[in-house]
N, C-alpha and C positions, 0 to 999 in steps of 0.2 A: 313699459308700465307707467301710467300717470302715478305722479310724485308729489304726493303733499309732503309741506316742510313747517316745521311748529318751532319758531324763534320763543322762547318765553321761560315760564318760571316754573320750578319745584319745590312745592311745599310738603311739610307736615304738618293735616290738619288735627288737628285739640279739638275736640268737638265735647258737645254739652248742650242736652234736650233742658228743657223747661215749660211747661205751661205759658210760663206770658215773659215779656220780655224786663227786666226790671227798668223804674226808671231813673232819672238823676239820685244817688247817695242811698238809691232799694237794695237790698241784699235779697232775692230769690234763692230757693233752692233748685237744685240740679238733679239730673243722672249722675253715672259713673263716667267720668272723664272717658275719649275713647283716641284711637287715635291712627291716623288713618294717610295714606297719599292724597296729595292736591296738589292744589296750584293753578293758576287758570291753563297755562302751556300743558301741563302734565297731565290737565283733564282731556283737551282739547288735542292732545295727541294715542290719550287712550281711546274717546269718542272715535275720533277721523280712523283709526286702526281697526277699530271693532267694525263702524258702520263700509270699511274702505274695503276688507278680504273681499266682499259679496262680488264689490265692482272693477275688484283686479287694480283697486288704489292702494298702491304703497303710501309709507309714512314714515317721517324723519322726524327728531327732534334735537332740537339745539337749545341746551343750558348751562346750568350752572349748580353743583350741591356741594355742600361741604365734607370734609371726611368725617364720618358720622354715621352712627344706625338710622337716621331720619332720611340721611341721603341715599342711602344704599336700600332701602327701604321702598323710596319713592318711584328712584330711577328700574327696580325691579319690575316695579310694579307697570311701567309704563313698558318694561319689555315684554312682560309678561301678554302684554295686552295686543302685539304684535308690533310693534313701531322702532324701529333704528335707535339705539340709544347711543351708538359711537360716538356723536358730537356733545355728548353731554360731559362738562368737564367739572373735576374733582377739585376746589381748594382747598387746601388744606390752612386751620388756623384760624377755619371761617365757618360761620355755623349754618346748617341748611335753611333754607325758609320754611317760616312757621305761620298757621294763621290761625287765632282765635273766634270757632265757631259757637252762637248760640242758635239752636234750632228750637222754634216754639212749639206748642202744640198744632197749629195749622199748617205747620212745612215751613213758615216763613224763617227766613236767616239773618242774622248780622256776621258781618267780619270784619274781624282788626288783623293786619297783615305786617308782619316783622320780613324784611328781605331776605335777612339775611344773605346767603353766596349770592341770589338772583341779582344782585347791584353789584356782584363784579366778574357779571357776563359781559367780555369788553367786544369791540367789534372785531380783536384781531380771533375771536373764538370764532368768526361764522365763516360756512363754506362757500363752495360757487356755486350760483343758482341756476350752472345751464341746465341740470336735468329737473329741475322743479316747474311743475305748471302751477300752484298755489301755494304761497306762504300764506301764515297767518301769525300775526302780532297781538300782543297787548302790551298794556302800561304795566306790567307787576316786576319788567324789567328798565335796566335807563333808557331816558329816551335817546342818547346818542348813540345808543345799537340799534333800538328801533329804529333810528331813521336811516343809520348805516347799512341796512337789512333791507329795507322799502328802497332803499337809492338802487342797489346792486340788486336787487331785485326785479326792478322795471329797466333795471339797462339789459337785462337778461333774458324782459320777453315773457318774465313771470307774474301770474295776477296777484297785487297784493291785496288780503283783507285783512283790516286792520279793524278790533275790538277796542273802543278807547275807552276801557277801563282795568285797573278804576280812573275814573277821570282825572285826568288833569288839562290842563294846557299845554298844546303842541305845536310848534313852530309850523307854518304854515307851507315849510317845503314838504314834509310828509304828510298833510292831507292830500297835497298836490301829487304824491305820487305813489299815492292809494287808489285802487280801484275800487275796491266795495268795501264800503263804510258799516258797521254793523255795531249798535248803541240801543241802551234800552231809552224808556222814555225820559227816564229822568237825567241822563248822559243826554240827550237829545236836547233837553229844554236847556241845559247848559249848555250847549254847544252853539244853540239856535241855528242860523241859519244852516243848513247842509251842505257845504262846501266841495262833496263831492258828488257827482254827477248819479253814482249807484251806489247806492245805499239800504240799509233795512232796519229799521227801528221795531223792535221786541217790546209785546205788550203782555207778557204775560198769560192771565187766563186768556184774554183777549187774542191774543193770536201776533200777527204782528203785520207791519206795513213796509210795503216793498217801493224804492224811486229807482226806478230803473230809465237810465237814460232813452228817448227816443218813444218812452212810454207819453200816450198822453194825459194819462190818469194816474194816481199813485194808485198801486194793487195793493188789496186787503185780504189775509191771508188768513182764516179761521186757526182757532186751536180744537186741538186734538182734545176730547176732554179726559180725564184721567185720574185715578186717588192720589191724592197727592202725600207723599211721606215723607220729601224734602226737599224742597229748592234749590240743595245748594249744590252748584255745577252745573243746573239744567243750561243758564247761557253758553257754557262752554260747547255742551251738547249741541248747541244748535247752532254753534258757530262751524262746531267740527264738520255736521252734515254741509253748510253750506259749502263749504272748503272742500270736501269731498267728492261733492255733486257737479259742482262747476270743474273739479279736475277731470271731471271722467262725461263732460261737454254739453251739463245742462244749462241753458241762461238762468238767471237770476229767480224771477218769478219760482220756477219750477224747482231750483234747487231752494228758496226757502218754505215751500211748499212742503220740502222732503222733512226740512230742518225742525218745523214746528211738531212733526211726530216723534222726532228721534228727541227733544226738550221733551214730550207726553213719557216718553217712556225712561229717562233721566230722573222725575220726580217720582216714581213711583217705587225708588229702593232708596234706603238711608246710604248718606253717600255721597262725595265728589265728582265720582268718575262713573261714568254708563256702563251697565252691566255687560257680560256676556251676551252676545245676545241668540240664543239660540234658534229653530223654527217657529215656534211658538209664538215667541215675539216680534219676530221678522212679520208673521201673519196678524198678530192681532193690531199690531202700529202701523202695519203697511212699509216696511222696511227691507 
């Protein structure tokens, strides 16, 4: 069975709708606080599990939560959704990650993100990566796992994609040993140049843009169009497919092709993590 593997974070998200976003020293009012699994790893491993049963792709996930009803919480919820939780370890003394969401009246989101355990995921936590055809990374953990993870990764033969966010600066041994690069546009203008060879830059309603080596045009990939009721997790969503698609041996193009339906059908429930997905919406997204 192709093996995706999800190195990354678990959170608990604090969520809170509002009309408009307030601004410097505004006090807005709110919803009822709500509160919910996240994390970009814990989205991005319910994602790749839901969209993965269909095509005979398994999923792993590898982190870190505290001992805690937030941890226990989180990591159910990622088993719940079909994906390996055994490499998910417990500290204890240490609190789980938390992230402060506001969602507007249009879907749009802000987040402030507390690590907590996710920063003391060390690299002696991760497995071997002979049976994985695709990990997938972000920053919401340190970057000296990340790159510990991408190193033994590619000596293993496995495709890394690595989401750099939230953004930071990254030693340039692990762009170097990153296969597909996947960044929205605003990670992208910071990052400028594209350092790696295959890449996919996400534009939102817009769809998003594919640099796939050996192409000699960058491919422009429409979006799915959709009601939208919340943004937040759709990148996760559409990292999972790509992750997914390329395990089970579509090239690039065509797995973000997949990617941009399964982000369409992401925003259209309140929520971190992609729904169930039953026939219905397998048919109506093309999934």
């Amino acid at each position: 069975m192709s093996r995706v593997l999800v190195v990354g974070s678990l959170n608990a998200d604090l969520v809170v709708r509002t009309e408009r976003f307030p601004g410097p020293g505004e006090t807005v009012a709110g919803s009822d606080l709500t509160v919910g699994p996240g994390g970009k790893g814990a989205n991005q491993a319910v994602a790749a599990a839901r969209l993965g049963a269909a095509a005979g792709v398994g999923v792993g996930m590898v982190g870190a939560v505290g001992d805690d009803d937030h941890g226990r919480t989180v990591r159910d919820a990622v088993a719940a959704a079909g994906a390996d939780v055994d490499r998910v370890v417990v500290r204890t003394g240490t609190a789980t990650g938390t992230a402060v969401i506001t969602v507007d009246a249009a879907g749009d989101n802000t987040i402030v993100v507390s690590p907590g355990a996710n920063a003391a995921l060390e690299p002696g936590d991760l497995p071997a990566f002979d049976d994985v055809a695709v990990l997938t990374l972000c920053l919401e953990i340190g970057v000296p796992t990340v790159l510990t993870a991408a190193r033994a990764a590619r000596a293993a033969g496995t495709t890394v994609v690595l989401n750099l966010s939230p953004y930071a600066p990254v030693p340039a041994e692990l762009l170097a040993a990153t296969d597909v690069l996947v960044v929205n546009e605003h990670e992208a203008a910071l990052l400028g140049e594209h350092p790696v060879p295959r890449s996919v830059v996400t534009r939102g309603a817009a769809g998003c843009e594919v640099h796939d080596k050996g192409a000699a045009t960058v491919s422009t990939v429409d979006a799915m169009r959709a009601d939208v009721v919340d943004t937040t997790g759709s990148g996760d969503a559409f990292l999972a497919a790509v992750a997914v698609r390329l395990a089970a041996g579509d090239d690039l193009p065509d797995a973000a092709r997949y990617a941009v339906r399964a982000g369409a059908l992401a925003v259209t429930v309140a929520g971190a993590q992609l729904p169930a997905i039953g026939d219905a919406e397998r048919t109506r997204f093309g999934l």
